[in-house]
Backbone bond lengths (Angstrom), bond angles and torsions (degrees), N, CA, C in turn:
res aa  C-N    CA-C-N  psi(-1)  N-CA   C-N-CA  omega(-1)  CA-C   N-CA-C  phi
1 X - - - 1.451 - - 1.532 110.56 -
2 X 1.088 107.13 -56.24 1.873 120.09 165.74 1.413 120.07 -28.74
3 X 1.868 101.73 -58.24 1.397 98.22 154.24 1.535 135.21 -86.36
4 X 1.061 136.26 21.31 1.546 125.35 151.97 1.309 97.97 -93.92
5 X 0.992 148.18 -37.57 1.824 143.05 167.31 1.239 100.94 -18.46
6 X 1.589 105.70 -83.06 1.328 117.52 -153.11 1.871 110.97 -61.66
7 X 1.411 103.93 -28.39 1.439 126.80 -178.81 2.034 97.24 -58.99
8 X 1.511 102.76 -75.99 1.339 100.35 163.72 1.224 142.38 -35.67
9 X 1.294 110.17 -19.57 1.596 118.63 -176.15 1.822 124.61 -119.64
10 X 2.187 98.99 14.25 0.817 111.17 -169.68 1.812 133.90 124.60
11 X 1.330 98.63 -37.36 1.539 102.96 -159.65 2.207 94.59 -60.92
12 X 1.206 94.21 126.69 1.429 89.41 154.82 1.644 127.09 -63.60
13 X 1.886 114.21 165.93 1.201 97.71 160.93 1.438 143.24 -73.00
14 X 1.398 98.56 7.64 1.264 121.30 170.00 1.427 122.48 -67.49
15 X 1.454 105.62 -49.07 1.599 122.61 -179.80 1.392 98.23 -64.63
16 X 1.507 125.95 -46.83 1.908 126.35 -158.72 1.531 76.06 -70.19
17 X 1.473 114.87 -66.78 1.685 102.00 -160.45 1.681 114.81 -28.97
18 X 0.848 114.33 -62.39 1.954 140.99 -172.46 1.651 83.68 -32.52
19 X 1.342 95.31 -81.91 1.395 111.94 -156.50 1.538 119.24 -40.88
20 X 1.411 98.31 -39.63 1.991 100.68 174.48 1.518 110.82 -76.33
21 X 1.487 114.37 -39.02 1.359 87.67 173.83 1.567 138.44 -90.98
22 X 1.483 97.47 -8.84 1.535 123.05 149.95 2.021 109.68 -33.39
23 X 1.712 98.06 -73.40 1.530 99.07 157.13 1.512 146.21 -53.11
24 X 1.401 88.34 -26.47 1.899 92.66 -179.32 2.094 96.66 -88.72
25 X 1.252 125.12 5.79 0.995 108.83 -152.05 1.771 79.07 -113.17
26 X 1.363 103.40 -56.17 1.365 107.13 172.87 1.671 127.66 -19.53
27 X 1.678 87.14 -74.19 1.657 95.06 167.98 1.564 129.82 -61.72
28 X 1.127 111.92 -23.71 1.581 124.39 156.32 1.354 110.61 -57.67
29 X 0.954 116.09 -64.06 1.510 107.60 -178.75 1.765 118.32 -74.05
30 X 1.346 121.41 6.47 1.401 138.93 -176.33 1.666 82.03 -94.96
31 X 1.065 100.85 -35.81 1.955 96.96 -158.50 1.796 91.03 -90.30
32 X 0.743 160.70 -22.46 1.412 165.22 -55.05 1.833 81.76 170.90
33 X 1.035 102.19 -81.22 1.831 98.71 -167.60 1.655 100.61 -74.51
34 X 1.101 121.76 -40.65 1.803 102.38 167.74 0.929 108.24 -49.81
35 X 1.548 141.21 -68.71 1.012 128.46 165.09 1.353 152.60 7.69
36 X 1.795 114.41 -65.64 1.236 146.31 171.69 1.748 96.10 -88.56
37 X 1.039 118.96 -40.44 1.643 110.32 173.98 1.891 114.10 -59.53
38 X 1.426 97.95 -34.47 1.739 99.36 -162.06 1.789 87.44 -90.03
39 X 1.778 129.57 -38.14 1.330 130.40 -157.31 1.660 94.61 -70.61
40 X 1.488 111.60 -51.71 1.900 109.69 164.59 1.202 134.65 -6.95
41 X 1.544 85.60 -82.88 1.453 116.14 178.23 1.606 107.11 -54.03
42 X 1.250 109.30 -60.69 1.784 119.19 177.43 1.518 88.44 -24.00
43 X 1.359 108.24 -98.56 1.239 139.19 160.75 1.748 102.73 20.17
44 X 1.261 102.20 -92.28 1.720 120.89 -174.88 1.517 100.26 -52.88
45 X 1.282 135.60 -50.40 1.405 124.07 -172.56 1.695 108.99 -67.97
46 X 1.225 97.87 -33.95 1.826 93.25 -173.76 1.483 102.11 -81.63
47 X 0.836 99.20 -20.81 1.951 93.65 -170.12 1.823 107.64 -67.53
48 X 1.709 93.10 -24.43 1.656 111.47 -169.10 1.433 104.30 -99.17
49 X 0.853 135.34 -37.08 1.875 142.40 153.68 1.448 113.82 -37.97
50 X 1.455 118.16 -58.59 1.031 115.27 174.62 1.430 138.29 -122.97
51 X 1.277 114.25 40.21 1.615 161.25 169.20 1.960 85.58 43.24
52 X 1.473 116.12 68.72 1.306 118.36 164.41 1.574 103.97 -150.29
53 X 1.784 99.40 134.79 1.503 116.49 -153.35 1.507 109.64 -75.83
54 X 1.037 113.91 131.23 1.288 109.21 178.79 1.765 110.94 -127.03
55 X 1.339 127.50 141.08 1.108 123.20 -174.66 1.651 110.64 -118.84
56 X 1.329 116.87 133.72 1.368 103.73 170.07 1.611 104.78 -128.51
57 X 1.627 96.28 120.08 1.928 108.99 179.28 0.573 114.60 -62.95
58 X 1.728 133.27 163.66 0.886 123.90 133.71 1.634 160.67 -50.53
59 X 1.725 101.67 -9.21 0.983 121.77 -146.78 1.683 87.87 -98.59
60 X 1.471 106.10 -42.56 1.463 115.65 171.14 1.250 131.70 -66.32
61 X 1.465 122.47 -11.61 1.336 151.81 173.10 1.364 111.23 -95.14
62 X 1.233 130.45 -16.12 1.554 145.71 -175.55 1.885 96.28 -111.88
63 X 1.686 139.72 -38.78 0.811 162.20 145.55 2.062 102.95 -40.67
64 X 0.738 135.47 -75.00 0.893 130.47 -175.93 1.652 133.01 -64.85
65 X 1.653 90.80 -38.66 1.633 103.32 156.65 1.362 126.42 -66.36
66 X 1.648 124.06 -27.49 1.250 133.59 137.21 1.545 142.53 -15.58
67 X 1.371 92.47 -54.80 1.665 129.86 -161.16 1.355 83.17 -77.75
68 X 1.480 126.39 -70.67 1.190 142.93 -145.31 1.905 101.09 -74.51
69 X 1.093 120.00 -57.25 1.678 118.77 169.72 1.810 103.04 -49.78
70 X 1.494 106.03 -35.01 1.884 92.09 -178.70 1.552 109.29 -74.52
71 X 1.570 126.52 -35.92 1.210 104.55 151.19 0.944 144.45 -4.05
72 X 1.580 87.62 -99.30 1.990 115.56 165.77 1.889 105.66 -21.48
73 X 0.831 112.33 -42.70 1.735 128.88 -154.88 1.839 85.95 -76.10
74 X 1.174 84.57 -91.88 1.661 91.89 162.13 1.301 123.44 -0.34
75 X 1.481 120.96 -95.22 1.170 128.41 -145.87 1.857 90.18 -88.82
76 X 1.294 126.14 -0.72 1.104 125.79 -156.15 1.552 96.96 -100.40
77 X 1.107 123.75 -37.83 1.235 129.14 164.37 1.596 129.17 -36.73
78 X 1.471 129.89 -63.13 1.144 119.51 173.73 1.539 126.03 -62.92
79 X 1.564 114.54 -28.65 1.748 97.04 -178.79 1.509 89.28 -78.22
80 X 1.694 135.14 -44.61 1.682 114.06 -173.16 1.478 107.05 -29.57
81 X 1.479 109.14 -50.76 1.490 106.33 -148.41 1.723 106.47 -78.40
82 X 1.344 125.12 -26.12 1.613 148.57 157.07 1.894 100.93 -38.56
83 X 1.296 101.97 -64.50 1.519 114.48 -178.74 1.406 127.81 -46.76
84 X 1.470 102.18 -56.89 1.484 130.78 170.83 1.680 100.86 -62.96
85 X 1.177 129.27 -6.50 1.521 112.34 174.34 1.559 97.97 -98.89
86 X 1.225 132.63 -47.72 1.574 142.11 -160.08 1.717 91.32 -27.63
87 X 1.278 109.04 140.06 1.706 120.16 151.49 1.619 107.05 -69.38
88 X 1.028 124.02 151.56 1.586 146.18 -157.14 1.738 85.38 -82.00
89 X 1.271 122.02 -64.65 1.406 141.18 168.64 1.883 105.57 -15.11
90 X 1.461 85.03 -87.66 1.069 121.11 -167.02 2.194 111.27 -41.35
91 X 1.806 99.91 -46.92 1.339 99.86 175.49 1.441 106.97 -85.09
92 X 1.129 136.76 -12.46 1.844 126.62 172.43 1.287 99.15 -57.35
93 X 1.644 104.03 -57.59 1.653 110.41 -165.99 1.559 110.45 -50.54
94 X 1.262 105.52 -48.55 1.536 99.64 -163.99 1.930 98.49 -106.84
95 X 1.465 112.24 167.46 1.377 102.22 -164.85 1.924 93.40 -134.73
């Protein structure tokens, strides 16, 4: 419905495209730093439980937050491009 609005009131399929993977990228990268926040922590408690060193880089922590926005990118791509076809009509009507 969201998208025939914006369709009706102008937005190209350019703009719907943006916008979903704008969103799929978002939450990827929401999932991306929980991630590295919860893998850390993992990390630091086990290393201290069972007195074996564990290091986490930066480079792998910058690497992984990476990974995780190309996802987002990724998988974010085919419904944008699904979206950006809908008739304006067609998504009011149906929800």
């Amino acid at each position: 419905r969201e998208i025939g609005i914006r369709m009706a009131v102008g937005a190209k399929t350019w703009d719907i495209r943006i916008q979903f993977i704008v969103e799929a990228l978002t939450l990827s990268m929401i999932g991306g730093i929980t991630g590295i926040i919860i893998g850390g922590t993992a990390s630091f408690i086990l290393s201290n439980v069972f007195e074996i060193p564990s290091v986490v880089s930066l480079p792998s922590v910058l690497l992984a937050f990476c990974f995780s926005g190309l996802v987002g990118i990724f998988f974010g791509f085919y419904p944008a491009y699904k979206a950006s076809l809908l008739n304006p009509i067609d998504a009011l009507r149906f929800e």
